[in-house]
N, C-alpha and C positions, 0 to 999 in steps of 0.2 A: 360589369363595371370594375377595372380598373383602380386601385389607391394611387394615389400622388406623391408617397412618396419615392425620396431617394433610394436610389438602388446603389448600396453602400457595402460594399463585400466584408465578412466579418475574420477579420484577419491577426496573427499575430503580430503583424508590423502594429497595429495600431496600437496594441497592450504597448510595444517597444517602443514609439515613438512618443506615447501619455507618459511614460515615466522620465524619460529623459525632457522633455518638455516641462513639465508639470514635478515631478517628484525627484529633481537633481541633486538637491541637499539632502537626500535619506543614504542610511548608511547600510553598504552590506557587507554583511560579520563571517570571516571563515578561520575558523580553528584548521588550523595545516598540520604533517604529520607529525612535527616536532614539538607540536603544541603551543607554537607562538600564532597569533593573532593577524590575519592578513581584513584592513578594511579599506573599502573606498566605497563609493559614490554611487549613485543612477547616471549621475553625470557621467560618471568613468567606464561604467556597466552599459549605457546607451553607446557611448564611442568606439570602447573592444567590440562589442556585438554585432556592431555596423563593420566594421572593420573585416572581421571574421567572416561577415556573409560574404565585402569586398572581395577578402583572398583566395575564398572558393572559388567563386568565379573565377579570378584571374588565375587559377589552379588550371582550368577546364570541366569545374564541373556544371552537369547541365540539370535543368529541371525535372525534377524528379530521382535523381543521383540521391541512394543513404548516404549517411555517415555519421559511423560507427560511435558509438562514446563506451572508455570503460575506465569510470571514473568515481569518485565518492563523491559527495556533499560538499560542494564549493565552491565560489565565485565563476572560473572557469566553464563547467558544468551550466550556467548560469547563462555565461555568456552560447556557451551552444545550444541550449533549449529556444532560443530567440534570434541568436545569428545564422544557425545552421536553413530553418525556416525562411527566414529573412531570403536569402542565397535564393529558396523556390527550391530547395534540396529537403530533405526527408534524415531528422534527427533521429539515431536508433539507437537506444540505448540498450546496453551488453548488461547482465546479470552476473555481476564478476563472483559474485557465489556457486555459481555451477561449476561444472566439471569443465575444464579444459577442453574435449572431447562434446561437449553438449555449447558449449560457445563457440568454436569452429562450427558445428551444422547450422547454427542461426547464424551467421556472419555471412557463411556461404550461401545457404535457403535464401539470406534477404538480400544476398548478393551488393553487400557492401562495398563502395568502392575505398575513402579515406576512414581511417579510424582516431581519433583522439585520445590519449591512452594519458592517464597521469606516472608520472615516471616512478613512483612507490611501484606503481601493477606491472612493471616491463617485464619483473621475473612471472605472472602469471602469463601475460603473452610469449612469452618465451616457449610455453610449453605447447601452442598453436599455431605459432608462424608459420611452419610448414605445412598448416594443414589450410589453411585461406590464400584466398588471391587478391591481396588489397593492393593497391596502385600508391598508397601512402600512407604512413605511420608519422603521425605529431605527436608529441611528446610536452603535455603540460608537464616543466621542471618546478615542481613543490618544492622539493628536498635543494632547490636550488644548485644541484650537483651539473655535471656537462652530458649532455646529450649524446647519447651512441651516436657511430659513425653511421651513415646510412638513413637515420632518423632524423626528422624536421623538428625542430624546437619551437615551437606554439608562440613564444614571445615573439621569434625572429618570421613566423609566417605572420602575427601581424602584421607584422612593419613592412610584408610585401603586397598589405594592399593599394592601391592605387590611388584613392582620394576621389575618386570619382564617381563612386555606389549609388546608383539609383535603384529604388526598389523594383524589381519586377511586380507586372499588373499582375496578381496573384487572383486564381479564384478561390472565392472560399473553398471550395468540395476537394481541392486540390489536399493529398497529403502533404500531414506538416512535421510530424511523430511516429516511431513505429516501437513497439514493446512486444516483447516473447513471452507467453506464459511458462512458468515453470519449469512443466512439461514433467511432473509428478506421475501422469498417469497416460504416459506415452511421448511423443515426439513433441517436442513445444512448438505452439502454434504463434503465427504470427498475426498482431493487430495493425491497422492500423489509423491511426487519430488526423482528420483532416481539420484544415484550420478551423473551421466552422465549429465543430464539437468542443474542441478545444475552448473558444472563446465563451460558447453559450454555457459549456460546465463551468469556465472561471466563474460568467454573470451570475449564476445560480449558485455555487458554493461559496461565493460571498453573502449572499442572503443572513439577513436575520437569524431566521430558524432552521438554516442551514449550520454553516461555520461560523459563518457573520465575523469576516476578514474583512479589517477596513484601514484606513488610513493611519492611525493611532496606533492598531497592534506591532507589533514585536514577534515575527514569526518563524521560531526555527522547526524544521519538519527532522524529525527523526528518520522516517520512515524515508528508503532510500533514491534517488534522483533516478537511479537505473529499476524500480521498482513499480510499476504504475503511475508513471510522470510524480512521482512524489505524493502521488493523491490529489495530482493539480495544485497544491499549496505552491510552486516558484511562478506559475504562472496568473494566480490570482493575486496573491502576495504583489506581483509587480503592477497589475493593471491596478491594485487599490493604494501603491506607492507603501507598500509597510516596510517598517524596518526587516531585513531577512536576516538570520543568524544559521548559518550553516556548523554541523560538528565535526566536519571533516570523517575521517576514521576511527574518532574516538568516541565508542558508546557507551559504556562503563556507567553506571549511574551513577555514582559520584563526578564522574568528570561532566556529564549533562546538566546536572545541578549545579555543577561551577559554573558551566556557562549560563545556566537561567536565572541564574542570581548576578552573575558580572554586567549580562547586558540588559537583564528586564524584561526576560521575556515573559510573553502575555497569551501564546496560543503556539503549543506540541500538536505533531502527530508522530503517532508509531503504535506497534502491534502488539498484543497484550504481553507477550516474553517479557518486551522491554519494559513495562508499568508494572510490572509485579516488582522487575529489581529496585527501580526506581522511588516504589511503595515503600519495600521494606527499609530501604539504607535513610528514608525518611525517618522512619517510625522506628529507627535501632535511635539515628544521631537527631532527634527533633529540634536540638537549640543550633545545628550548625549553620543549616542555610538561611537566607530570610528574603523567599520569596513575592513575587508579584499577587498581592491578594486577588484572589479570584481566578489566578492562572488556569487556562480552559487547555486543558488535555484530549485530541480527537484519539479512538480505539478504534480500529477495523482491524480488517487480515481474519482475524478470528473474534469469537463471542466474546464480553468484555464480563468477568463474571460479577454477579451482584455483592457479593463481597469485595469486591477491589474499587467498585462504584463506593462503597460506604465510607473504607475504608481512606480515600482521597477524599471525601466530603468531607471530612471528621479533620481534615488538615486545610480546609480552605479550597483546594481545587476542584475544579470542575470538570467531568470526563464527559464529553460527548459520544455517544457509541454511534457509532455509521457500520455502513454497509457499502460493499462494493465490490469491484473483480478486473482485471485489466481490460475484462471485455465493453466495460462500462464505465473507464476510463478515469477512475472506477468510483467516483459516486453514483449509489444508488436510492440509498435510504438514510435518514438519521435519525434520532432517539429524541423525542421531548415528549413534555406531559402537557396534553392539548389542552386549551382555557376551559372546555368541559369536565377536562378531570381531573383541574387541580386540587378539589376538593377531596378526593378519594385517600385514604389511610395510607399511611405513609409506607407501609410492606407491599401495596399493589404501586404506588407509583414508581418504586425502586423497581418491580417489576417489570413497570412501563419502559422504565429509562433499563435496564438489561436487556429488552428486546432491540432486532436490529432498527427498528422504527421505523416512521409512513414515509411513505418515497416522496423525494423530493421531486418538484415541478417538474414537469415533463416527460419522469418517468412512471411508464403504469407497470402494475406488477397484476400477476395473477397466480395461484397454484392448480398445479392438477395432477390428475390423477389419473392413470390409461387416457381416455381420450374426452374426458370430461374435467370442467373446473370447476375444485371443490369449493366451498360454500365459508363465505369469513364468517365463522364462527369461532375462532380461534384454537380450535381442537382438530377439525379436519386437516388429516396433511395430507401433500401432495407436493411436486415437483416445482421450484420456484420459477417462473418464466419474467420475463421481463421485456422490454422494448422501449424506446425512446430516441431523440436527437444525437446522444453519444453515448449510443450501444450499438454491439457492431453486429454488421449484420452477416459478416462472415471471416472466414480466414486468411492471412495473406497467401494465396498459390497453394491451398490447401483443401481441391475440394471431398477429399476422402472423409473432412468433418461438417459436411451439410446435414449430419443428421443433429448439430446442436444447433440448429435453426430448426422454427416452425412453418409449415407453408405458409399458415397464417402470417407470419412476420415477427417469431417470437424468438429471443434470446433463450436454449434452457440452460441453466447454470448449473446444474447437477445440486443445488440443495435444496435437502426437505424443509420445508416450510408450513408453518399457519396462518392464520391472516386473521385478525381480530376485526369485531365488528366496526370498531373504531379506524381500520386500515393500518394495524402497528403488525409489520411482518416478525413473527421469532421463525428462525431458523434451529430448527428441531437435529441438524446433521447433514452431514455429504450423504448422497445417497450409495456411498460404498463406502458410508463407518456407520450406517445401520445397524443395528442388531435386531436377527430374529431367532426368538427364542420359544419354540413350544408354539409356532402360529401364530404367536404376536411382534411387535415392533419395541424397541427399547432405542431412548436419545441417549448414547455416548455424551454427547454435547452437555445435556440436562442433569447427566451424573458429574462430570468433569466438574462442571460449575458449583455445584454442592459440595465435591470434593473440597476445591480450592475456597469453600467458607471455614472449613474447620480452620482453626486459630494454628494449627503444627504443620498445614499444609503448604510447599509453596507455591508446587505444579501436579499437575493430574492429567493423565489422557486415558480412554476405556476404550477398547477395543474385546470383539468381539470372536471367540476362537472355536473352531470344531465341536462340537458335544456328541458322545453317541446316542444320549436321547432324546435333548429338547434340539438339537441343528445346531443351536449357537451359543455358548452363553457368554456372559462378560467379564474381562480380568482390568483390573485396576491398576496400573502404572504410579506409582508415587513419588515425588522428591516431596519432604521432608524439608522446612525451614531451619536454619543453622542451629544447632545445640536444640534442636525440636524433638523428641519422643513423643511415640505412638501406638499403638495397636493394632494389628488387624483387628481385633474384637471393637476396639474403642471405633473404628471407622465404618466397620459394617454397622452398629450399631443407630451411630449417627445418620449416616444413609436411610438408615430402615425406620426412623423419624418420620422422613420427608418423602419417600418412597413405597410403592407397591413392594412386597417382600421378591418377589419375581424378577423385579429390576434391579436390585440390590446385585453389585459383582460375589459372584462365588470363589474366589481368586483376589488377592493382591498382592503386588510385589515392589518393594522399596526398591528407587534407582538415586544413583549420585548425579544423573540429569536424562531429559526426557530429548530426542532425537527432534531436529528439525530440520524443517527446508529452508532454500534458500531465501523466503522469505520469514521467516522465524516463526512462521506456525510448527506445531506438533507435526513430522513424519511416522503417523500411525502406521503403514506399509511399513517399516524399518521395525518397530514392536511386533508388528504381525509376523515378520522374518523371523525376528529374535524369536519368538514364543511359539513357531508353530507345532514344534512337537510336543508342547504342554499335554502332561497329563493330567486328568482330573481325581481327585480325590473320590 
């Protein structure tokens, strides 16, 4: 037997056409490079959008055609995440953090036909032109300047749409997005996000005990548009009509705080680099800003440490720690403390809420171990696997990586994991920044976070180097808070508080900043360069 209902495909026209319908009076906020203030409409955001699918077409591009984005945080950006799809073409967003040389092989790999470039980035394209075969380069002019010769002007392909854009009958499973991982630990792989995922992670990272994005908030995403679709915030954000506040190129925590205090905002995300600066220039200038009471802060990318958790309570905001990976589009997990355990002392719920937390609707998680799945108890670790509606179940034209699929059906994500009886995942480490030391296992991760509670700490990563007798042991990477003094004594000290003496680094070394990737976690391989000829004492 058969349901009765409609057969209703779940598509990004629909998020586009509910805001322009429904949410035309909201406003959305883009800091430009020169730091002036660019705002308009849904109303304005539904007509560009539509416009832009129009011009593609009448470009000649066909169903299924990328095209390219390598842009920052901003209205523009905005309109191509929804018009590009619109069209029945495939938005790809460029990682303008990488190497010149590692952005030409994804452009090529995903065989890009148009690219959208904001015209601040032309000197980064400049240094790959000759290495892609794109069929057209538009040029959103921010800086207001003229347009190279050869180059299309983004304003003026507007205006050569036609007036006559009817949506194509889209199916859902149809790609609508596509994103490169990193590519930290090899050639970066390609995702990619079909409408359906797309819309069912909006439906669910608006939840309550999710993100719980809704009409009311005020939502600017730190974390970048070319990054893991933003974490899905531009596309949830618009189906729930919120105000969106983009920050352009400008990350600086003081300049983030001017804008969360000009416009109100009421719900960040971004990755914990950025909340530590954003912490401290709090807690140096506490009477300058006067923020929205209760301001909800999302952490992913990396572990959000329990100290930075308290240390944001203690001023009113609220940090939601999630989980996620581009291959999972990328929510997976988020952080709360279940109605069973609100009662629990207040050092284990801090706890609770430092874990990556129980997965959200749809997604199951499991660990394992060789070819067994370990038991939630919350100690057993093993390798985190995953699966769900927008998790991907492989790579784009990549099948040299079918071994991070299970036959079963499983996503593995390469990190270690436990799983508490309650269903709350900690993420114990990647499984190549493990340390094994003497036959057992040590969490970099679990030291890091200790690290970065001492009060002179501002950042920490542990990596694990050669030993001639135990295999591995661990050396402690440090920056130091401004005008902060410290010890090796005072730190191993501390550590050996809260730790086995075993786990405790044998080694530390003070830096004036710790290496990262293009997404602004810690590049531990760049430490492990630096240090490999370390000798031991």
């Amino acid at each position: 037997m058969q349901g009765t209902m409609m057969h209703f495909p779940l598509t990004l026209t629909g998020i586009l056409e509910r805001a322009g319908r429904l949410f035309g009076g909201v406003e959305v906020v883009s800091r430009l490079p020169d730091m002036s203030l660019h705002r308009y409409t849904y109303r304005d955001f539904h007509r560009r959008a539509r416009a832009l699918a129009d011009a593609l077409q009448a470009a000649g591009l066909r169903r299924g055609d990328r095209v390219a984005t390598l842009m920052w945080n901003h209205y523009a950006h905005l309109e191509a995440y929804f018009g590009v799809p619109a069209a029945g073409c495939v938005v790809h967003t460029l990682n303008l953090r990488l190497e010149p040389a590692d952005i030409a092989y994804i452009v090529n790999h995903a065989e890009d036909r148009f690219l959208i470039v904001d015209d601040v980035l032309l000197p980064l394209y400049e240094k790959f032109k000759d290495k892609v075969h794109l069929q057209r380069v538009i040029v959103v002019p921010l800086s207001k300047g003229p347009v190279p010769v050869g180059l299309t002007d983004y304003e003026e392909f507007l205006k050569s749409a036609t007036g006559e854009f009817a949506y194509p009958e889209l199916d859902e499973n149809e790609a609508a997005g596509m994103c490169y991982t990193s590519g930290t630990t090899g050639k970066p792989k390609g995702v990619v996000y079909s409408h359906r995922s797309l819309v069912l992670h909006s439906l669910t990272e608006g939840m309550v005990d999710s993100l719980a994005l809704g009409h009311q908030d005020t939502v600017l995403p730190v974390v970048p548009m070319f990054h893991a679709n933003a974490w899905g915030l531009p596309f949830t954000s618009t189906m729930v009509g919120a105000k969106q506040v983009f920050p352009g190129p400008h990350l600086a925590p003081e300049a983030l705080l001017d804008l969360y205090e000009r416009e109100q905002v009421t719900v960040s995300a971004g990755v914990p680099t950025i909340w530590f600066g954003v912490l401290q220039a709090l807690q140096q200038q506490p009477e300058r800003w006067h923020l929205v009471p209760g301001l909800r802060m999302a952490v992913g990318g990396a572990a959000a440490p329990e100290a930075m958790i308290r240390g944001f309570d203690r001023l009113g905001i609220r940090v939601i720690h999630a989980w996620g990976m581009t291959e999972t589009t990328p929510l997976g997990t988020v952080s709360y403390v279940k109605r069973d355990l609100r009662d629990v002392p207040e050092d284990k719920s801090y706890g609770l809420r430092a874990m990556q937390g129980i997965p959200v609707p749809y997604v199951e998680v499991r660990s394992v171990q060789g070819d067994a799945e370990v038991p939630w108890d919350g100690r057993s670790m093993g390798e985190l696997q995953v699966r769900g509606p927008w998790v991907a179940a492989s790579y784009y034209r990549l099948p040299d990586a079918s071994d991070q699929f299970t036959s079963d059906g499983w996503f593995r994500t390469g990190d270690v994991a436990t799983i508490t009886p309650e269903g709350y995942v900690k993420i114990t480490d990647r499984i190549k920044d493990l340390i094994k030391s003497g036959g057992e296992w040590i969490s970099s991760q679990d030291m890091e976070n200790a690290l970065m509670g001492h009060p002179a700490v501002a950042e920490a990563a542990v990596i694990g180097l050669p030993h001639p007798k135990w295999q591995e042991r661990p050396l402690a990477a440090v920056v130091l808070k401004r005008d902060a003094q410290c010890s090796v004594e005072e730190l191993r000290g501390y550590l050996a508080q809260r730790f086995a003496r075993w786990w405790v680094p044998d080694a530390f070394v003070f830096l004036d900043e710790i290496p990262r990737t293009s997404a602004g976690k810690f590049l531990k391989s760049s430490l492990r360069t630096r240090f490999k000829d370390w000798t031991w004492e």
